[in-house]
C-alpha positions as CSV (number, residue, x, y, z in Angstrom):
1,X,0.0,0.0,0.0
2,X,3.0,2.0,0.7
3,X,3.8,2.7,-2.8
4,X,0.4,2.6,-4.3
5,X,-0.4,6.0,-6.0
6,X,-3.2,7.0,-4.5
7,X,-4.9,10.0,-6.7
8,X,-7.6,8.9,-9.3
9,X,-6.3,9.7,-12.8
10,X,-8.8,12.6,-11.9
11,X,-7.0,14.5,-9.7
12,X,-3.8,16.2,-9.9
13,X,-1.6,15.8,-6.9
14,X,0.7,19.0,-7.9
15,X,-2.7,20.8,-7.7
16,X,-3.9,19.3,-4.4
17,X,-0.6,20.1,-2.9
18,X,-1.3,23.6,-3.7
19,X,-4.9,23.5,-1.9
20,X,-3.3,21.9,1.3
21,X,0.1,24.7,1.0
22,X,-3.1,27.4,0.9
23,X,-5.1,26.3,3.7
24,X,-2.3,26.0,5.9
25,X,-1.6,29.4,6.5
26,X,-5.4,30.3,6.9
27,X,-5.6,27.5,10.3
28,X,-2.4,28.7,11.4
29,X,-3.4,32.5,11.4
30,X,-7.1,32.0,12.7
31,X,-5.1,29.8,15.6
32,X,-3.4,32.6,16.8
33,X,-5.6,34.0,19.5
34,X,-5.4,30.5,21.3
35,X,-1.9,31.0,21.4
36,X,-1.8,34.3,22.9
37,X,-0.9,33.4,26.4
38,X,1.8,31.5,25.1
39,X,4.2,34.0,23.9
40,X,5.9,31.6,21.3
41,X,5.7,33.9,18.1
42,X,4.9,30.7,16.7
43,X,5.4,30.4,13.3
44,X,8.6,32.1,13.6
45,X,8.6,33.3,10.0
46,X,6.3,35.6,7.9
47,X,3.4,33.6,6.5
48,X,2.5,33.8,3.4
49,X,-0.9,34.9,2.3
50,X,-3.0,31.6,2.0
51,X,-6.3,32.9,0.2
52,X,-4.1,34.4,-2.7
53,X,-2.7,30.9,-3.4
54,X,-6.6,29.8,-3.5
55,X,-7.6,32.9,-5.8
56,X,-5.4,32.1,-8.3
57,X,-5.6,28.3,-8.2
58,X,-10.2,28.3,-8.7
59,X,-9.0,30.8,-11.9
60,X,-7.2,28.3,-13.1
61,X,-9.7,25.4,-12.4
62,X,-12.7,26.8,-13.3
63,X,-11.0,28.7,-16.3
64,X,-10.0,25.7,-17.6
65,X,-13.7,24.1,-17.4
66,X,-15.2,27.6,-19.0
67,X,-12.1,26.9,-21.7
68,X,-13.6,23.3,-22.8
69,X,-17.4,24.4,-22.5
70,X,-16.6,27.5,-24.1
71,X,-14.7,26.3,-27.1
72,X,-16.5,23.1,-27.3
73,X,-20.2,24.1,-27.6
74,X,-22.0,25.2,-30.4
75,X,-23.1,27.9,-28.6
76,X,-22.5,29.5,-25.7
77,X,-25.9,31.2,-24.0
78,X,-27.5,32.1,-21.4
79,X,-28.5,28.2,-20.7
80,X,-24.8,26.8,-20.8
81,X,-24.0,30.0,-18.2
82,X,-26.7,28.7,-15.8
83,X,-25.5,24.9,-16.2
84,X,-22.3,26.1,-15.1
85,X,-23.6,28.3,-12.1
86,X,-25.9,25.3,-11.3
87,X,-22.8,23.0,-10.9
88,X,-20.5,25.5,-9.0
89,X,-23.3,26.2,-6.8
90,X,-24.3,22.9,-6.0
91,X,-20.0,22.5,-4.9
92,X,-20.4,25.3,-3.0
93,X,-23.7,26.7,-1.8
94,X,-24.7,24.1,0.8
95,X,-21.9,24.2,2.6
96,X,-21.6,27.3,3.1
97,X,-25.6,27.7,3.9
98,X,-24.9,25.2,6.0
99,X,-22.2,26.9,8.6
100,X,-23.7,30.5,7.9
101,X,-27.1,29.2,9.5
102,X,-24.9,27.8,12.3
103,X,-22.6,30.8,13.4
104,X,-25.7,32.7,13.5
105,X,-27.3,30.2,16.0
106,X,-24.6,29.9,17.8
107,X,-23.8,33.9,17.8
108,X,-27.0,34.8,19.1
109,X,-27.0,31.6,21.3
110,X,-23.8,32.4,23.0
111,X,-21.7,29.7,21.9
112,X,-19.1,31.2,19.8
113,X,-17.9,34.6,19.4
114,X,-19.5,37.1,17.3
115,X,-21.8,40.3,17.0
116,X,-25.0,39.1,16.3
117,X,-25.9,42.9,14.5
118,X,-23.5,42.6,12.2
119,X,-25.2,40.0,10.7
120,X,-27.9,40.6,7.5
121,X,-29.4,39.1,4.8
122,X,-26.5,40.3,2.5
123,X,-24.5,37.2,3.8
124,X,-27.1,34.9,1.9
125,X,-26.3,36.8,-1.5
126,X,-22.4,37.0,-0.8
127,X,-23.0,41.1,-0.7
128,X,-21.5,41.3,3.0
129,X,-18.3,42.6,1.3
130,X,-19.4,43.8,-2.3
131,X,-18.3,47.1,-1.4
132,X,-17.2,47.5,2.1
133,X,-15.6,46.4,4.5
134,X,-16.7,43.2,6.9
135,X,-16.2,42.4,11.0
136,X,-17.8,41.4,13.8
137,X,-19.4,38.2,11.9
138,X,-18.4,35.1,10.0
139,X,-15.6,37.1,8.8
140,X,-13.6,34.3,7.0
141,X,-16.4,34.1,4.3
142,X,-15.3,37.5,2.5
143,X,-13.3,35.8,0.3
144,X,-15.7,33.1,-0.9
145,X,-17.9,36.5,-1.9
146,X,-14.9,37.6,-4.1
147,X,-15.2,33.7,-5.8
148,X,-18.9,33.7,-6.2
149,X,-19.3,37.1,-7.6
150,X,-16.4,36.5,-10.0
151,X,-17.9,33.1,-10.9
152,X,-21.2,34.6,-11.8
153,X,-20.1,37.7,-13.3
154,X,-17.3,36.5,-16.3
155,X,-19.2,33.8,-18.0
156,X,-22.0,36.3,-18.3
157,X,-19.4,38.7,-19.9
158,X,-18.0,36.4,-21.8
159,X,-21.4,35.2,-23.2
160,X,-21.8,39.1,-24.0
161,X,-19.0,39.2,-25.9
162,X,-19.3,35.8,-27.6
163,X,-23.1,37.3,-28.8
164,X,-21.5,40.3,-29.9
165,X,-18.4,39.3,-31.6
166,X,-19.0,35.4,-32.9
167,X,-18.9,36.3,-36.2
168,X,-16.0,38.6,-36.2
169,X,-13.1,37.1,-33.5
170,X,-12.3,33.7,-33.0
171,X,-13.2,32.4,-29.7
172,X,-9.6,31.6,-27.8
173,X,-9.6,35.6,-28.6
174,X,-13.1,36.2,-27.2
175,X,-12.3,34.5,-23.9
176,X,-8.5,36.5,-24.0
177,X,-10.9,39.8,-24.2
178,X,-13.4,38.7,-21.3
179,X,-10.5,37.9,-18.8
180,X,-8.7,41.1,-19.8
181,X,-11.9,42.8,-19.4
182,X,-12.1,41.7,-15.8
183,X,-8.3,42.0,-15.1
184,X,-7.7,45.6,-16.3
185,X,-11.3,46.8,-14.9
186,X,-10.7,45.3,-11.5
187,X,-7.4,47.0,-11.4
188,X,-8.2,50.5,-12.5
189,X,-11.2,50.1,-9.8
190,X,-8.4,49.6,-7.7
191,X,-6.4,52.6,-8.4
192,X,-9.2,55.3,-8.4
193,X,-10.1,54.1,-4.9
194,X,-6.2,54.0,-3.6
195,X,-5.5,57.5,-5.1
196,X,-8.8,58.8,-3.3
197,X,-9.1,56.9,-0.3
198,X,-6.5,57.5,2.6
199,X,-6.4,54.8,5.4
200,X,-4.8,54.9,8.9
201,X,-3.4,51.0,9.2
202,X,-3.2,47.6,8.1
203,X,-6.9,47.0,9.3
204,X,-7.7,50.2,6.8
205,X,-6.0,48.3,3.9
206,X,-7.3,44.8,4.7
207,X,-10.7,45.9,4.9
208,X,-10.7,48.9,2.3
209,X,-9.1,46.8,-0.3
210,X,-7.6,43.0,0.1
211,X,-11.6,42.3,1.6
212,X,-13.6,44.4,-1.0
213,X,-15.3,42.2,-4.0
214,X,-14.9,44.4,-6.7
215,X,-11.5,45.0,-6.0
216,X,-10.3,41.4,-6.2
217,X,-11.6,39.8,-9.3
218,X,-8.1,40.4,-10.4
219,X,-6.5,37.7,-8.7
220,X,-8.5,34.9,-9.9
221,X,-8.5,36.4,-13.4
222,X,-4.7,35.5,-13.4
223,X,-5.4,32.0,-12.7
224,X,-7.1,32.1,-15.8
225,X,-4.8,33.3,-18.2
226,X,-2.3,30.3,-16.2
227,X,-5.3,28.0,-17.9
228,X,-5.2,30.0,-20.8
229,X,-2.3,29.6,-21.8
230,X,-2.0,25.8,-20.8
231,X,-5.3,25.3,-22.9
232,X,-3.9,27.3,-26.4
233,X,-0.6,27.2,-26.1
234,X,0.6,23.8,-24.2
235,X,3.8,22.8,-25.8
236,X,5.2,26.2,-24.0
237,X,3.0,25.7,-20.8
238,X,5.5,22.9,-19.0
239,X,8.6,24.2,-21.2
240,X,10.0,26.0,-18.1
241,X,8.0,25.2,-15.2
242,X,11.2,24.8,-13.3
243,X,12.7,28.4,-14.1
244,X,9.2,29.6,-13.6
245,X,8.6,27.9,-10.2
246,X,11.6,29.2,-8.8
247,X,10.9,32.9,-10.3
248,X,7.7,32.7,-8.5
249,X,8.9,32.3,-5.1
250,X,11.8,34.8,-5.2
251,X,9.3,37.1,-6.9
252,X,7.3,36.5,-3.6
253,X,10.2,36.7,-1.2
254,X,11.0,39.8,-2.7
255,X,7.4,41.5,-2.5
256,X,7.7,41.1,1.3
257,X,10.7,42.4,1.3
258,X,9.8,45.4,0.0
259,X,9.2,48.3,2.5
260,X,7.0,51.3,1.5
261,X,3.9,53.4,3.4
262,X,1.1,51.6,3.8
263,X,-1.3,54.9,1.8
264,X,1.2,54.2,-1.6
265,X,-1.1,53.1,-4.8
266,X,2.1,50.2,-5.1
267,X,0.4,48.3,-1.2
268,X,-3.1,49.2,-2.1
269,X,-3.1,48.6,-5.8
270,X,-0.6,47.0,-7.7
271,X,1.2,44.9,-4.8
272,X,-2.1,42.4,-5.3
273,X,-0.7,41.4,-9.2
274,X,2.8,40.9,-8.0
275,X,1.6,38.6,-5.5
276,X,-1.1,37.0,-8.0
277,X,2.2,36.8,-10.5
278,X,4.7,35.6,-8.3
279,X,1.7,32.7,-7.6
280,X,0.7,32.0,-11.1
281,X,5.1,31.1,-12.1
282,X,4.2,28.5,-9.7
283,X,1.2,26.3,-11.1
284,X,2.8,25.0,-14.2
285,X,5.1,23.1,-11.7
286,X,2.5,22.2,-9.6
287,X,0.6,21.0,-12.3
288,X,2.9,18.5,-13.9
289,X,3.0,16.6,-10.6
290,X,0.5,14.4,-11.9
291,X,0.4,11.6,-8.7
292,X,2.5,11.0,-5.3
293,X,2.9,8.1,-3.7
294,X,3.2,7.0,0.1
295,X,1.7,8.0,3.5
296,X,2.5,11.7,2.9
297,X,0.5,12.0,-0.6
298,X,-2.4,10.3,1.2
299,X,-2.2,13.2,4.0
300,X,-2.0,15.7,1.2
301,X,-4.8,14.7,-0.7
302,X,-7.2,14.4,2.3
303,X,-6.7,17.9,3.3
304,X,-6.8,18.8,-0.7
305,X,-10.5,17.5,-0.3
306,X,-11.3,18.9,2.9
307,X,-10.2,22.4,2.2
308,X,-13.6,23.7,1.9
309,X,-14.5,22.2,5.0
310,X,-11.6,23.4,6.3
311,X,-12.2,27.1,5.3
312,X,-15.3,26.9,6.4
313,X,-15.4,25.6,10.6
314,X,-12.1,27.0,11.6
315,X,-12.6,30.1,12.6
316,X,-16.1,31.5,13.2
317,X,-17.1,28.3,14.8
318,X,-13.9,26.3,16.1
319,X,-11.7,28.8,17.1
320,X,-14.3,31.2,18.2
321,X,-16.1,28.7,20.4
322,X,-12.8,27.8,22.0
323,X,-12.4,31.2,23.1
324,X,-15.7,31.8,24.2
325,X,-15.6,28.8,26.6
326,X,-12.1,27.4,26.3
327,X,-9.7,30.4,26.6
328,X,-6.2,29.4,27.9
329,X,-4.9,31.0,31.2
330,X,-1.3,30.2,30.9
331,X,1.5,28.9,28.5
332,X,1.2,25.2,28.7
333,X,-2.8,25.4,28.1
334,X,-2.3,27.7,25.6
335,X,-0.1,24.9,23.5
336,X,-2.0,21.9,24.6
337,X,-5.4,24.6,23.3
338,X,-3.9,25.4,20.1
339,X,-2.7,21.3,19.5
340,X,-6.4,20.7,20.0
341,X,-7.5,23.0,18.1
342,X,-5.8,21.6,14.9
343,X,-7.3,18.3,15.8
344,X,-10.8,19.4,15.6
345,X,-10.2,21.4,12.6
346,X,-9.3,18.3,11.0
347,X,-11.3,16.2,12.4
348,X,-14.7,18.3,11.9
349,X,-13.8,19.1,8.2
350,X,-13.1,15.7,7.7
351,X,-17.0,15.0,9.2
352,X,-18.5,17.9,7.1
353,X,-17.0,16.6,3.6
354,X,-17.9,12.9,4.2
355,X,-21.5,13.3,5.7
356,X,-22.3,16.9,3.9
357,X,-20.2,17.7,0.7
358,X,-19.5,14.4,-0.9
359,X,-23.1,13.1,-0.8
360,X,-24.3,16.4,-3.1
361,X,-20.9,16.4,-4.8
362,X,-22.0,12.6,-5.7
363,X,-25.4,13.3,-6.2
364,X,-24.8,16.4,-8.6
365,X,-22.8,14.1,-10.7
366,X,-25.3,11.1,-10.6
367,X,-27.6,13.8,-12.4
């Protein structure tokens, strides 16, 4: 069993090694309330930003499902968007219904953290973040809004376009157009608000811009030209995935090693693409890891599948129930807290994808 490779021919294991390198700095960061008491500075070194990795990794998933039905349909309408919509949804919708409905039970109950009044009907619509900022409630779900708008909002352009220009422009070139569309939009949104908006402090920037929907879309648009390319041009796709993978991560060293005011258009603007860059060098490595073998790939995988789950218990509920009820007094519960609190992460992700996403996932494509 040992050397068994264990992904389907389905799954990519480059590709689920990127889910489980992205979610890994989202539990350690949530976690780091527990570890307050502690005083371990624990993880010793600057964390990189999880939910970018994530951004630019569904571009380049979903992009390369719009690709195929895009290129391979006769035509492209208002039906083939909302067979799309209908399966992404169905991935996602549940779930995330699912844990909403509970924070807000057990916010006004008193079980986990949370200000009840912060709480609206926008949260059902993914419209808690559209335009401003988000706290006080199931704050980790801002960027699944960034997703879901994005994921509703480009195949309608690009069914625009396709309706407008069909007869004129091939369609590799209408998709190009669409994703540049949302790219260069996104970023001059971006730069009007930066040069007009002053903040005081990281929470200013985190909630002003990195948190804002329509300031994001740019990120997942770059995993999208990564498919892009891979899908129109492949013979140069893999050609230097090495060079590239290593050019990625210095390029992301680097952007952290740059020091400038937190009010320059460079940190509220443009530092976003050189992050979403310095991530898309990256996936062409990633993806020709095609299996793993061993103990460690099994490990890998499972957290691949439970990422969702993962994203969505850690914080609001886990972590915030834990210090409700639970908060550590001292060093040594702090540690033995924090240990725990990984366990149940796992262990209540790994409960919400067997009993709750993989039945619809299953029964979505039963239908």
């Amino acid at each position: 069993m040992a050397t068994q490779e264990i992904n389907k021919p389905n799954r990519v294991f480059g590709l689920d090694i990127m889910r489980a390198l992205a979610i890994l700095p989202v539990i350690i960061e949530h976690g780091n309330d527990i570890l307050e008491k502690a005083h371990t500075n624990f993880p010793w070194i600057p964390l990189y930003d999880g939910v970018e990795v994530f951004f630019v990794l569904s571009g380049f998933l979903i992009g390369s499902i719009l690709i195929k039905i895009f290129c391979n349909s006769s035509v492209f309408n208002l039906q083939t968007v909302l067979l799309f919509l209908k399966r992404r949804w169905w991935r996602t919708l549940p779930a995330y219904f699912l844990i909403l409905v509970l924070n807000l039970l057990f916010v006004y109950w008193g079980i986990t953290r949370g200000d009840i009044h912060e709480f609206s009907l926008s949260f059902f619509f993914f419209c808690q973040n559209l335009y401003s900022d988000l706290s006080g409630f199931f704050m980790e779900s801002w960027s699944l809004s960034v997703e879901e708008w994005f994921y509703l909002l480009f195949p309608l352009i690009l069914m625009i376009l396709f309706w407008a220009l069909k007869n004129r422009t091939e369609r590799k070139y209408i998709f190009l157009l669409a994703i540049l569309f949302f790219v260069i939009a996104t970023v001059g949104l971006r730069v009007y608000k930066a040069m007009n908006l002053k903040i005081d402090d990281f929470r200013g920037w985190d909630q002003q811009f990195r948190k804002t929907v329509l300031l994001r879309f740019d990120s997942i648009g770059f995993g999208i030209i990564v498919a892009y390319i891979k899908s129109f041009y492949p013979k140069h796709f893999y050609k230097h995935k090495n060079l590239l993978f290593f050019a990625g991560i210095a390029l992301y060293v680097g952007i952290y090693h740059v020091s400038m005011g937190i009010n320059t258009v460079y940190v509220k603007a443009f530092q976003f693409i050189a992050i979403s860059t310095a991530i898309s060098l990256t996936v062409p490595k990633f993806d020709s890891i095609r299996t793993g073998k061993g103990i460690l790939t099994k490990a890998i995988t499972h957290i691949s599948k439970i990422s969702y789950s993962i994203y969505l218990v850690n914080f609001g509920l886990i972590t915030g129930i834990i210090m409700q009820h639970f908060s550590p007094q001292n060093a040594n519960a702090a540690i033995g807290t924090y240990c725990f609190y990984l366990i149940l992460v796992v262990l209540f992700a790994s409960m919400l994808y067997k009993y709750f996403e993989k039945p619809l996932l299953d029964l979505r494509d039963r239908k």
